[in-house]
N, C-alpha and C positions, 0 to 999 in steps of 0.2 A: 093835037094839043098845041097851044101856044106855046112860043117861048117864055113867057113872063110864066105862065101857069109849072109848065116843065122846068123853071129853077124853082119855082115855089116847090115843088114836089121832092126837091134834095137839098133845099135848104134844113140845116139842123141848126136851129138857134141855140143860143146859151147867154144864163143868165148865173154864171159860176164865180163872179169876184166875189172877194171877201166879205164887202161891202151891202152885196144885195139883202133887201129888204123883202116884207111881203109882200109890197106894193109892186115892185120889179117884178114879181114871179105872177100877180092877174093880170098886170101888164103887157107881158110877157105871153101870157096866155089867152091873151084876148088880142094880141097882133096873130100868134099862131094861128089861131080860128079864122078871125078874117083873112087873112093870106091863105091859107089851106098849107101852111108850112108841114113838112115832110115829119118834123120832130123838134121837142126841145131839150136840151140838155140842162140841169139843176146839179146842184150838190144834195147828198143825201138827208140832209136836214129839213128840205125842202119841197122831197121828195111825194110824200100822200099828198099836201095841197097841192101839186101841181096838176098829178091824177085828177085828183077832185076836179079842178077846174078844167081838162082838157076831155071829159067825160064826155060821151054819143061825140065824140069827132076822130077822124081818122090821122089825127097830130098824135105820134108815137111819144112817149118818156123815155129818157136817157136820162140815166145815173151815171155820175162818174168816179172811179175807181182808184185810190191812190193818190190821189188830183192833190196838189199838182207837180209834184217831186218823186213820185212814183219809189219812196226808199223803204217803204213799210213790208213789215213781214207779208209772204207769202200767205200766211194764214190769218193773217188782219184782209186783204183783199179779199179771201171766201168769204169770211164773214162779212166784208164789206158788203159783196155782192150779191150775198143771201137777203142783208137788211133789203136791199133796195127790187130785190126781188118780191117781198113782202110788201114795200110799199107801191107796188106795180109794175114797175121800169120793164119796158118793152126791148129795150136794146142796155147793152153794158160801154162806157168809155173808159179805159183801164191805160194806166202811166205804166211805161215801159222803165224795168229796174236800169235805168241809166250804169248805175255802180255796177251792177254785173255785167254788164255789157262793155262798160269801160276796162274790168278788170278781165276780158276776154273770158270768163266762164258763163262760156254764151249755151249751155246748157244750164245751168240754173234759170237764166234768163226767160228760155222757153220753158221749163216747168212752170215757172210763175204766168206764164200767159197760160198754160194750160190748165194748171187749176183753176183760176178765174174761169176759163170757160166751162169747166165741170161744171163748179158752181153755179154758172148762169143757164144749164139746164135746155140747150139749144136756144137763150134768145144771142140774138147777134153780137160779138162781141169786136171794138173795134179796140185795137193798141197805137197807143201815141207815142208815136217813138221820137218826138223831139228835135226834127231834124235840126235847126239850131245850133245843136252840140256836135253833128255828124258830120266826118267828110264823105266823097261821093264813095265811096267805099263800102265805109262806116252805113250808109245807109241801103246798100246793097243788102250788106247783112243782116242789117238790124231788120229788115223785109223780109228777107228767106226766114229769120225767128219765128217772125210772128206768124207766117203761116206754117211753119210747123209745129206750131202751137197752138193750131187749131181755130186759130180768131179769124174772122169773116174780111176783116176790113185794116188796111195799116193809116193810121192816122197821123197826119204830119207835124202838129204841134196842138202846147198845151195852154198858148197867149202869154204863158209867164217865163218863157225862154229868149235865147240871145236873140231871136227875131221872129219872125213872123213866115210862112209858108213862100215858097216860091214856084215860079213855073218849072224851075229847073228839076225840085225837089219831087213833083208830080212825076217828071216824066222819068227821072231816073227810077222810083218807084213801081212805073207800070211797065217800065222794061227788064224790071227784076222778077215781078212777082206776075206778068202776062197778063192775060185777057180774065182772066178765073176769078180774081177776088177784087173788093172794091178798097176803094181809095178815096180818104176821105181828106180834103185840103180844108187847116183853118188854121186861123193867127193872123191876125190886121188885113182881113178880107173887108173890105169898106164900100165896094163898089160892083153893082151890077156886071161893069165889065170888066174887073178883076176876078170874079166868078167864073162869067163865062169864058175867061182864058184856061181859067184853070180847069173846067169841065172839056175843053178842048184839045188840054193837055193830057187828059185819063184821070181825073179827078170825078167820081160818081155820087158823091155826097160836098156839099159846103157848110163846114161847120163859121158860124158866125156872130157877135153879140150887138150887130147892125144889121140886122134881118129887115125889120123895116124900112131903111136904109136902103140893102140891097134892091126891094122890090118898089120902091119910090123910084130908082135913078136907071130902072130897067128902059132900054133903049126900046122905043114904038115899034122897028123893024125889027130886031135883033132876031139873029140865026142861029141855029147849033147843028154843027151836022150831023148828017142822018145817021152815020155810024154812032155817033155819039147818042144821039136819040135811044137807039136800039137799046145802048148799054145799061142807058141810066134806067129802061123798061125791065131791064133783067130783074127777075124774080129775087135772087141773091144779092140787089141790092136795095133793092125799095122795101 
């Protein structure tokens, strides 16, 4: 497989500002098809049209969970995640309770990832833990949480935080949580080769709301290496 094709394959698009219309979301979904992007992320309002329109293609739906301040009851996220299971959603993207985690009762923290993942019935569940708000610490932990809470994937932000994802934020990430869960890098990713640094760093998903962007400014030669290749083929994260 290409390089351009294998970022398309872990690009997760998103079309989650406040602002999005219906027109952003066939838009949206008609770069997904032509690109062969991996998946798009929506808000739940948005949710069945996008189904609809991502329909006989192999571009997953991602609903997201909490979005984007992640301070809602634990039993509004079930039910979040039930609706949008009803409206299709292939995958769940679920806000990490910032406040419980700040207030060190980092077992409640992981109950709340964990019910969400009840809830979502084995599809994949990733947690956005903000990092933003975290020092390298702070993100160590907030890592160990969320896989013992059962979610597939730690997601490094939610675009509405103090910044945007970084390489550093990756790599502490996948020397917390190892080889075994994926890692999804997103927050002002804008550029093909800000991507592939971060798929370099242990990054196995790119969430993005420059998807087309990304695969316009993909370098002709560009490489990824072969370990990395392997990862991104892993079953538990595609």
């Amino acid at each position: 497989m290409q390089a351009k094709q294998l970022l398309a394959s872990v690009i997760d698009a998103a079309v989650l500002n406040a602002d999005a219309t219906e027109l952003d979301i066939v838009t949206a979904c008609a770069e997904a098809k032509t690109y062969k992007l991996c998946a798009l992320d929506v808000n739940l309002a948005f949710a069945q049209l996008a189904k609809r329109l991502l329909k006989n293609t192999k571009t997953k739906l991602v609903v997201v969970i909490g979005y984007p301040l992640g301070a809602t009851s634990t039993e509004t996220k079930m039910f979040e995640t039930l609706q949008a299971i009803k409206a299709g959603a292939d995958e769940i993207d679920m806000m990490f309770n910032m406040g419980h985690f700040k207030s060190h009762h980092y077992d409640a923290a992981k109950k709340d990832i964990f019910a969400v993942v009840e809830a979502a019935q084995g599809r994949p569940v990733k947690v956005i833990i903000e990092t933003g708000f975290l020092n390298h610490e702070e993100i160590i932990v907030a890592s160990h949480i969320v896989v013992a809470g059962g979610a597939q994937f730690v997601k490094t932000c939610s675009g509405y935080g103090q910044r945007g994802v970084s390489l550093t934020d990756v790599k502490i990430i996948r020397k917390a949580i190892g080889p075994e869960f994926g890692i999804k890098a997103s927050g002002g990713i804008m550029t093909a080769k800000h991507a592939l640094a971060l798929i370099d760093a242990g990054a196995t998903r790119i969430g993005t709301s420059h998807a087309k962007k990304l695969m316009e400014t993909m370098p002709i030669e560009a490489a990824i290496k072969e370990d990395v290749r392997w990862a991104l083929h892993d079953k538990r994260f595609v």
